[in-house]
Phi, psi and omega in degrees: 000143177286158189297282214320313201283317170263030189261323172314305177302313179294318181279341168304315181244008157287321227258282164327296156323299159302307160318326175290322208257342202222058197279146149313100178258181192295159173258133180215145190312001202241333188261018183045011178111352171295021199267006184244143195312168170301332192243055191221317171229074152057347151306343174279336199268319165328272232277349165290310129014285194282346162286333185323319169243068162259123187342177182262342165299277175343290168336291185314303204279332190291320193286340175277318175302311165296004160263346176268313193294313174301351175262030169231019173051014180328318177302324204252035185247158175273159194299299168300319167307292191300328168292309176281341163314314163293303179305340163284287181288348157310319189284001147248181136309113056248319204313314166262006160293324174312287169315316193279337179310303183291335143326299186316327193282333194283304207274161169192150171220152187237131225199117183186215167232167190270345191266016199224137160350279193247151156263153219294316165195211195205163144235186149216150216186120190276207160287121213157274193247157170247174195228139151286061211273142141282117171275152170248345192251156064076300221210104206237144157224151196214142160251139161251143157244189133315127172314002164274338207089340182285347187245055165344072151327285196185155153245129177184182208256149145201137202229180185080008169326138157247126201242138161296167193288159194055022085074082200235178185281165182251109166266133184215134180236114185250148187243174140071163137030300195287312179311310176286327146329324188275313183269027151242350191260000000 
């Protein structure tokens, strides 16, 4: 196979991959119209890009994974067969590291209060998976994007917070795209 034919196959499964993790959903008054794949609104080809310079450990394990998924035909399996496919490679090395690398790439979340300019901070958080953050509030609201910012995922609350003592603020500042997400959400 030729460089050109596979630098084309990696990304057809870069491209899948993202689709698996970031799938079309149905449009409902709850996604605002956010219902189209990832590679629909140009994240998959960014994160095939950003594969390009990834270290060279990240390189190796990301190339065993797309090397298992492609002898399983993965692009060309339906959404479920690709999720349990990904969840088979996940339970092991290069995949999940491989996987959790390419989440990262997908997601981004922003994290405060909605009554405040900006918010106290931000992570990345794959699909998925959960995170422990230090907090000041009570009470946190968070968006999720794309990791670009460019892609409205979702919004929503979390309460019932317990804060340990001395508690202290967080600061964090966003521009462009992620800013206007935030102060509309």
């Amino acid at each position: 196979m030729s460089e050109a034919a596979l630098a084309t196959r990696r990304g057809e499964l870069i491209a899948a991959v993202c689709d698996t993790l970031l799938p079309p959903l149905e449009e409902t008054s709850l996604n605002g119209g956010w219902g189209e794949s990832a590679s629909a609104h140009g994240i998959s080809a960014r994160v095939t890009d950003g594969c390009e310079s990834l270290p060279p450990h990240v390189a190796a394990a990301l190339d065993g994974l797309l090397t298992r998924l492609g002898g399983q035909d993965f692009d060309a399996a339906d959404l479920e067969r690709r999720e349990e496919l990904l969840l088979e490679a996940g339970e092991s090395e290069p995949g999940r590291f491989a996987l959790k690398q390419l989440k990262t790439m997908v997601f981004g979340d922003l994290f405060g209060s909605f009554d405040e300019d900006q918010p106290d901070g931000s992570l990345l958080i794959a699909k998925g998976d959960t995170v422990v953050i230090k907090v000041h509030r009570t009470r946190i609201d968070w968006i999720a994007t794309s990791r670009k910012g460019d892609v409205f995922l979702g919004s929503g609350h979390v309460t019932g917070i317990k804060l340990s003592r001395g508690a202290a603020p967080h600061a964090s500042t966003v521009t462009g795209r992620l800013a206007d997400a935030w102060r509309a959400a």
